[in-house]
Structures are given as structure tokens and as C-alpha cells.
Backbone bond lengths (Angstrom), bond angles and torsions (degrees), N, CA, C in turn:
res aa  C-N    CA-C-N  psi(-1)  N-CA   C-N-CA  omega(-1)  CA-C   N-CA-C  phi
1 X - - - 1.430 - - 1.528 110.99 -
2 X 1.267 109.90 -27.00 1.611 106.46 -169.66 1.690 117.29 -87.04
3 X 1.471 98.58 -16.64 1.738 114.83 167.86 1.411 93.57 -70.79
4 X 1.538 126.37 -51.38 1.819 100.00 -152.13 1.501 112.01 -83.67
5 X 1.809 101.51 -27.04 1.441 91.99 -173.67 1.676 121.58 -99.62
6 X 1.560 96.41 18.38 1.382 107.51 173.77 1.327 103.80 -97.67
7 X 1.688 131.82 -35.42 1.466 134.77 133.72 1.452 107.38 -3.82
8 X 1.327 115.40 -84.76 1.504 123.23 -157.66 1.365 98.73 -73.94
9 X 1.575 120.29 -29.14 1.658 91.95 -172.50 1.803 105.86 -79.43
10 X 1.407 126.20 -9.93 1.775 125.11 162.42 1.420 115.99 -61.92
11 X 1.627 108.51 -24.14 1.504 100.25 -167.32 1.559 96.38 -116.71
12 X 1.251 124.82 32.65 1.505 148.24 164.62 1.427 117.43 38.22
13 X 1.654 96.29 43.31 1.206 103.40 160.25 1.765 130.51 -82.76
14 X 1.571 88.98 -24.50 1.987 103.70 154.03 1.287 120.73 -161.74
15 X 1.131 90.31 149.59 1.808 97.20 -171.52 1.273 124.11 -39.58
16 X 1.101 123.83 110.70 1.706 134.29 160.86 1.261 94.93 -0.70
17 X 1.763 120.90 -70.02 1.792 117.91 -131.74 1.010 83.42 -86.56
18 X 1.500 150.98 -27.66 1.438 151.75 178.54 1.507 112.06 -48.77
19 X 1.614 98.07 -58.99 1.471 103.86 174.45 1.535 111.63 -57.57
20 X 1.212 109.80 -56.92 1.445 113.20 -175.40 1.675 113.85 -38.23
21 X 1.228 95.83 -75.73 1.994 104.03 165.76 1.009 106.46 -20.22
22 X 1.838 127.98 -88.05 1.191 126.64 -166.06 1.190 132.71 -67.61
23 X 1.383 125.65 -18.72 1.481 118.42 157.81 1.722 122.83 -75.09
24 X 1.087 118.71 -38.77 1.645 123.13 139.40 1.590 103.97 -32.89
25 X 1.112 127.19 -113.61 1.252 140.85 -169.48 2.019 109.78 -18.65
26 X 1.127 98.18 -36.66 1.920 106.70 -170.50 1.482 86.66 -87.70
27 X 1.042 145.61 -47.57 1.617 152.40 160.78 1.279 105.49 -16.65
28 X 1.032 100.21 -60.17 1.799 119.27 -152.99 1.300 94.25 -87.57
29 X 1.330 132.48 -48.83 1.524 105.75 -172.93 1.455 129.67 -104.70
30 X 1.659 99.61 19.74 1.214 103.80 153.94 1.324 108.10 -81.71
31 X 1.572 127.49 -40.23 1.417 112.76 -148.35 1.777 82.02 -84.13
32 X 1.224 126.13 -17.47 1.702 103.12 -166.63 1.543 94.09 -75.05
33 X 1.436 126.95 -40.92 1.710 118.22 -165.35 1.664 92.74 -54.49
34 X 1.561 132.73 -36.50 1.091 119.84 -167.92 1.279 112.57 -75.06
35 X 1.555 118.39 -29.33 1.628 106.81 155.13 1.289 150.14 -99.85
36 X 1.844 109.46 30.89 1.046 126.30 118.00 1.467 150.80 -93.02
37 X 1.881 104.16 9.47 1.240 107.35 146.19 1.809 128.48 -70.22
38 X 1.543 94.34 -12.60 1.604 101.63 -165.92 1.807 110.16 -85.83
39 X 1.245 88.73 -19.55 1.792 111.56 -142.06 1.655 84.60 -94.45
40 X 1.250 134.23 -57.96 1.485 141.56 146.40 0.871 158.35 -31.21
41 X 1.813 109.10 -67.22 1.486 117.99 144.09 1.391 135.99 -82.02
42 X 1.528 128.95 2.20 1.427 130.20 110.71 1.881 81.75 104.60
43 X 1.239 117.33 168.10 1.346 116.31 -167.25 1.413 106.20 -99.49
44 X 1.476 131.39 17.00 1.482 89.13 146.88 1.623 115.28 -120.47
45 X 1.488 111.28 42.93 1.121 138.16 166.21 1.895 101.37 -69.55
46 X 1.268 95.32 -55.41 1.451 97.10 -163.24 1.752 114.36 -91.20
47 X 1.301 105.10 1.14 1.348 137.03 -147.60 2.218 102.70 -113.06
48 X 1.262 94.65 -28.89 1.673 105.18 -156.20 1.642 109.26 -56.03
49 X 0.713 109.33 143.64 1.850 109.63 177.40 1.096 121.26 -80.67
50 X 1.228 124.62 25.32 1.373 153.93 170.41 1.513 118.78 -96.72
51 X 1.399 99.48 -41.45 1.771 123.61 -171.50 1.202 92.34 -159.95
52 X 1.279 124.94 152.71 1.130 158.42 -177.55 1.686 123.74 -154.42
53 X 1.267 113.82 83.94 1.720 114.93 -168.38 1.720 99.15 -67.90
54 X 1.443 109.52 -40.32 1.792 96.56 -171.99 1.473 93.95 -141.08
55 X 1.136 110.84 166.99 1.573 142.16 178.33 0.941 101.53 -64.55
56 X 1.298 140.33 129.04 1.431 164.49 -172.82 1.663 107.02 -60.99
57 X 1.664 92.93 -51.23 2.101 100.75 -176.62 1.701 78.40 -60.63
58 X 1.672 120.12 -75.03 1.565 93.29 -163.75 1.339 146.84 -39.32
59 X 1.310 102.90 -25.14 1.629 119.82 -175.47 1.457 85.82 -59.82
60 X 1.340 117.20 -72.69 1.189 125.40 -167.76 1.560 116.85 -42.84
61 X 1.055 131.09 -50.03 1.442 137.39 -153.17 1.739 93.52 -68.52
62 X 1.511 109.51 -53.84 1.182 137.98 -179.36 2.027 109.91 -42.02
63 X 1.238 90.00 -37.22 1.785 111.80 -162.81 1.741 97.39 -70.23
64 X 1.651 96.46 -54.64 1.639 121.24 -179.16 1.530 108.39 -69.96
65 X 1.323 133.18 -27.76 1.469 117.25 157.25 1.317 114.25 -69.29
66 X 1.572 128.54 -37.52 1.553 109.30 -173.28 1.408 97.63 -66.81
67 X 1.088 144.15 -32.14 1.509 143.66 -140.52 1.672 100.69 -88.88
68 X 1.777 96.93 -51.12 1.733 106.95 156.13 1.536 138.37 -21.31
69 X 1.568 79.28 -92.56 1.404 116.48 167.15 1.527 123.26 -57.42
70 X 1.653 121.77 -55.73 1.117 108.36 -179.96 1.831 86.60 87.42
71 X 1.304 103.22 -168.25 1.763 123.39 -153.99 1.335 103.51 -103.44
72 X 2.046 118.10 33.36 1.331 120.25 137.42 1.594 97.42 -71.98
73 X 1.229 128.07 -41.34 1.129 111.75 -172.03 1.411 153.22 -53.73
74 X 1.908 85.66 -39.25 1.527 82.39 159.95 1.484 119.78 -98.67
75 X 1.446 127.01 8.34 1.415 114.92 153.57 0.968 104.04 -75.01
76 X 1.394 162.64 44.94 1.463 138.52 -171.25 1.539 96.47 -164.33
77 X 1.144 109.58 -9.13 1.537 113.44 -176.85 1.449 105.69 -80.77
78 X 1.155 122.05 -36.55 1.917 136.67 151.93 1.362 91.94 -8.05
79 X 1.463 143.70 -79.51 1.045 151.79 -121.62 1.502 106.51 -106.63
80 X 0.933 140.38 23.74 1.355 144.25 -149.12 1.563 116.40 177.74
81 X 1.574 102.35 87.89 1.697 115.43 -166.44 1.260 97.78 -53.61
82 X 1.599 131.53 155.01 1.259 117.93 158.11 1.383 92.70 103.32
83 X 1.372 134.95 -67.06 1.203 120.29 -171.25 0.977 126.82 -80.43
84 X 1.666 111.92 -34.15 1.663 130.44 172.32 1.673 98.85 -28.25
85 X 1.164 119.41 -84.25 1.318 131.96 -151.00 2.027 103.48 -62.98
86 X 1.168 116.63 -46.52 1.468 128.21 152.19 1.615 109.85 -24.96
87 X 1.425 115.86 -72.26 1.095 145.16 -139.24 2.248 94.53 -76.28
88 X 1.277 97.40 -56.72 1.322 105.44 157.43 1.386 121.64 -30.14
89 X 1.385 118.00 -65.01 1.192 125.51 -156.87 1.683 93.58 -87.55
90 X 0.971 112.91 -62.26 2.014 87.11 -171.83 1.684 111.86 -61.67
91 X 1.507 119.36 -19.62 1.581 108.41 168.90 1.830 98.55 -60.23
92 X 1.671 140.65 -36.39 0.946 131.13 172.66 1.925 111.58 -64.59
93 X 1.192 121.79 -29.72 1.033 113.85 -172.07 1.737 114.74 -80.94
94 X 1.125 89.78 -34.51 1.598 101.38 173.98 1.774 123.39 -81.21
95 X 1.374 92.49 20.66 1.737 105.01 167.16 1.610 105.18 61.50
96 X 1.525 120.65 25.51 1.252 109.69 -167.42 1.816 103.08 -71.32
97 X 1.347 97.37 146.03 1.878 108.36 163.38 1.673 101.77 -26.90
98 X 1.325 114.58 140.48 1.711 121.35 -164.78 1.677 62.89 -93.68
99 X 1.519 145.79 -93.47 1.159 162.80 -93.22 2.057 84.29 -90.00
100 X 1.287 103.23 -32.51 1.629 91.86 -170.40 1.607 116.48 -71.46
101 X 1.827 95.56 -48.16 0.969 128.24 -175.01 1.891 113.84 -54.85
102 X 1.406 113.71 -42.05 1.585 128.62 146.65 1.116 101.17 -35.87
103 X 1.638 114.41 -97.92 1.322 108.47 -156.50 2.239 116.32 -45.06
104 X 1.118 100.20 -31.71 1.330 92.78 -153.61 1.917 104.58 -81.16
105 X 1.598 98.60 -3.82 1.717 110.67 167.24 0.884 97.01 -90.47
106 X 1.226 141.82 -65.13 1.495 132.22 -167.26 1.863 118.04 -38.46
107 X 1.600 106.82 -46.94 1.290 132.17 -154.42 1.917 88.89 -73.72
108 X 1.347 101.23 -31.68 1.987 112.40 178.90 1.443 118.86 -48.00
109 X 2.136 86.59 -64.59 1.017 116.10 -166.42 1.634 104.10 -56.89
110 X 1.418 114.49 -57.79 1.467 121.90 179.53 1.377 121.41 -41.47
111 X 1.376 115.17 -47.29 1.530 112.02 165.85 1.357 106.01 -73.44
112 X 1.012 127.09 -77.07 1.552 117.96 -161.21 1.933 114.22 -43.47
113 X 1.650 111.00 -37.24 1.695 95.90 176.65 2.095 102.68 -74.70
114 X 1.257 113.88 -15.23 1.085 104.53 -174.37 1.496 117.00 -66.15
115 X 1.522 112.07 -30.95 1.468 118.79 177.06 1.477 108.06 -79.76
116 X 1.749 134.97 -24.75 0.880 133.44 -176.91 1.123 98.34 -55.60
117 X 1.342 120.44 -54.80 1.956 133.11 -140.78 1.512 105.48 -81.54
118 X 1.714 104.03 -33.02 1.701 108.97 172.34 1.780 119.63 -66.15
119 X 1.468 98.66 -41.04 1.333 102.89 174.38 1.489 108.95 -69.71
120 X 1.154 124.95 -29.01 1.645 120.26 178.20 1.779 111.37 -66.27
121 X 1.557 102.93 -36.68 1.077 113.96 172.30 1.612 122.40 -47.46
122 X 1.606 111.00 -49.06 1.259 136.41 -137.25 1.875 87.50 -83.51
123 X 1.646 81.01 -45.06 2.021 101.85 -169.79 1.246 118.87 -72.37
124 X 1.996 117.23 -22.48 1.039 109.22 -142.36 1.309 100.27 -68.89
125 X 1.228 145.41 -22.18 1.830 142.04 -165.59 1.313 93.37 -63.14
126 X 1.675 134.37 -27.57 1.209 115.57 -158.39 1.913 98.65 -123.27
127 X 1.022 105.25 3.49 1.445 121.37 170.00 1.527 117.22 -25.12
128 X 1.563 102.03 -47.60 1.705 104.57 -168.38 1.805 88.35 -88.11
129 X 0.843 126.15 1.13 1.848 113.36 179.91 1.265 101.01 -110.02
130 X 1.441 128.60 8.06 1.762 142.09 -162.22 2.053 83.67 -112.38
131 X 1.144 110.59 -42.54 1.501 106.47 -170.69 1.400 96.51 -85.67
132 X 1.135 119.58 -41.49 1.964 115.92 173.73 1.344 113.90 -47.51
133 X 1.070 116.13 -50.52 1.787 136.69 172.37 1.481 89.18 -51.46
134 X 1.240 151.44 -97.11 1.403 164.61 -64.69 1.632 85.41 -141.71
135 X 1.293 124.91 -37.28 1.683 124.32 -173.72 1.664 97.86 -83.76
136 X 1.251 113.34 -39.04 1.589 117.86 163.90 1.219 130.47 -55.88
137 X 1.089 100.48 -45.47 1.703 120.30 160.39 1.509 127.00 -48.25
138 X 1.662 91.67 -48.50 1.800 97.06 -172.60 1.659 95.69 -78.08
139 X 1.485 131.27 -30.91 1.176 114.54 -151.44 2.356 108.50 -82.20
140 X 1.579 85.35 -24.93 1.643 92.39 164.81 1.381 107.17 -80.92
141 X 0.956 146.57 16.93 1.566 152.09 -169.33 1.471 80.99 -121.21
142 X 1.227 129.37 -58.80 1.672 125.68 -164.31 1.199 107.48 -63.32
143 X 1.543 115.91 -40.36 1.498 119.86 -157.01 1.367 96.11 -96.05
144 X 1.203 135.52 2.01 1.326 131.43 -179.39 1.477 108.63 -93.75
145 X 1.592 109.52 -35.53 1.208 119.50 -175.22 1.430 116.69 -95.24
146 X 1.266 119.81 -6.75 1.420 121.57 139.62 1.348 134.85 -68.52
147 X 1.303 103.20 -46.24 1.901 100.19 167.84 1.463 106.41 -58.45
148 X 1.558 136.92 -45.06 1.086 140.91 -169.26 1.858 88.90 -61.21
149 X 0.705 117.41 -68.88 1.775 111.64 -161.93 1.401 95.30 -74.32
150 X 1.090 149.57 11.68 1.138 133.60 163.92 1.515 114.50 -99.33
151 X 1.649 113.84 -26.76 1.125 120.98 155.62 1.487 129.22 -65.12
152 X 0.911 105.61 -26.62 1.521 112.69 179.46 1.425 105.55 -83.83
153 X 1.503 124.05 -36.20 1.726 107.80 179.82 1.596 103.23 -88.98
154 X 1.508 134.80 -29.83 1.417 116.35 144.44 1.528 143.25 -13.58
155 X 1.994 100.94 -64.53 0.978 105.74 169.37 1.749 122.04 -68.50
156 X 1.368 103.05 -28.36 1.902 104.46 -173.50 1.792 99.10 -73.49
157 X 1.336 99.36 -14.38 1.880 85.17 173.68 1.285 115.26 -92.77
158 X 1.481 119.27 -22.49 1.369 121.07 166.73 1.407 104.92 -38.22
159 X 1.268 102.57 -80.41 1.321 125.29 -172.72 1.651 118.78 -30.30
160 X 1.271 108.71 -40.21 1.474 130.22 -144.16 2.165 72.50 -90.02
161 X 1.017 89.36 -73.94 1.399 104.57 171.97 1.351 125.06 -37.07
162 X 1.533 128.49 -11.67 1.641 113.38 170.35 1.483 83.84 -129.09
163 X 1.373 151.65 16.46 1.226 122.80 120.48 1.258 128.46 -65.00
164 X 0.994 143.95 -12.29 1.761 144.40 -177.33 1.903 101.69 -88.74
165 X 1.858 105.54 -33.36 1.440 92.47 174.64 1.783 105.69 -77.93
């Protein structure tokens, strides 16, 4: 979200600080609902042998950087898909300060969309040859992943097929 509508806010279809706010702001309260899913439903919510949302070593590894690190972590977790949303939830599980834990996402979020929006800035002249690239990209990604599944139900009929002879 912060690539397209930082796009439109260069080509002044909406205000920069608008964009800025709301991709900050939509940032932030996803990752806070996730650390009051943590902070609430408590770890063996996420943990139960019923369901299992993450890997136990991860929980863990994750547990041992905040404990490490301390609150580089969750500024820095911004930057690193996959963990962001992780990273939320054990700062909720680990009873962290709601008021610290805010500020120190927010403080993430702010740097990390700030470098997004500069690099969009930096790119935008070449922006429409960034989606040519990226539409090129997806369509060998498509066609790759069609031969792959087409090979694979080929081969399962082979198969399927010299058991019945």
C-alpha cells in the first residue's frame, strides 16, 4: 500500500502527509490488534495442538531476540516481512508496556515507510518500467507455475495409469 499511494501522492493525486498518516496509522493498528491478540490469548492459544499458527523453535527464537535485543527489535522488525506480524504478537505475549510497545512500532513503522516513499520518490520517473519489469516477472512466475502443475498432474496420471494396467 505504501508503494501505490505514495505513487499517487508524487503524481498529486493525494497528499503526501495523507499518505504518510495513513499508511503509518493502518501499520500500526494492525500490528497493535496483533499485540492484543498476544497479550490476551496468551501462548498456548497460539501454541495448542489443535492449531498451531507458528513453530514453536520460532516462537522461541523470536522470544530470545526481544529478551536480547530489547526494543531494537521491535523497531527493526518493520523491515522484515514475516516477522513484523510474529514480532507483534510475542511483544503481546510477553506482557510488554502497551504504551512502549506503541511508541516503539510506530517509531519502525516511520522509518521503514519513510524509506519506502523516498525510494518511490527516487524511482518514480522510472516507475511505469518498474511495473513492466514486475508484469514480466509475474507472467514467467505464471508460466513456470503452470508447467510445474501440469507436470505434476501428468506425472500423477502416469502413475495412476500403470497401476490400473
Amino acid at each position: 500500500m505504501t508503494l501505490v499511494g505514495t505513487y499517487f501522492a508524487f503524481t498529486g493525486d493525494i497528499s503526501f502527509p495523507v499518505v504518510f498518516t495513513m499508511v503509518n496509522i493502518g501499520g500500526f493498528a494492525g500490528a497493535f490488534v496483533l499485540y492484543i491478540l498476544g497479550r490476551t490469548k496468551g501462548r498456548s492459544y497460539f501454541m495448542s495442538s489443535q492449531k498451531s499458527y507458528f513453530n514453536p523453535e520460532k516462537l522461541d527464537k523470536v522470544e530470545s531476540w526481544i529478551d536480547k535485543y530489547g526494543n531494537w527489535v521491535i523497531v527493526g522488525a518493520r523491515f522484515f516481512t514475516g516477522v513484523r506480524s510474529l514480532i507483534s504478537i510475542v511483544a503481546g505475549l510477553g506482557n510488554m508496556n502497551p504504551l512502549k510497545f506503541s511508541v516503539l512500532t510506530m517509531i519502525g513503522f516511520i522509518i521503514w515507510n519513510s524509506i519506502l516513499m523516498a525510494l518511490v520518490y527516487i524511482l518514480k520517473e522510472n516507475f511505469e518500467d518498474i511495473g513492466k519489469y514486475l508484469s514480466n516477472y509475474t507472467k514467467i512466475i505464471l508460466i513456470i507455475a503452470a508447467v510445474g502443475v501440469t507436470v505434476y498432474l501428468v506425472s500423477r496420471y502416469w502413475k495412476f495409469k500403470k497401476g490400473e494396467e
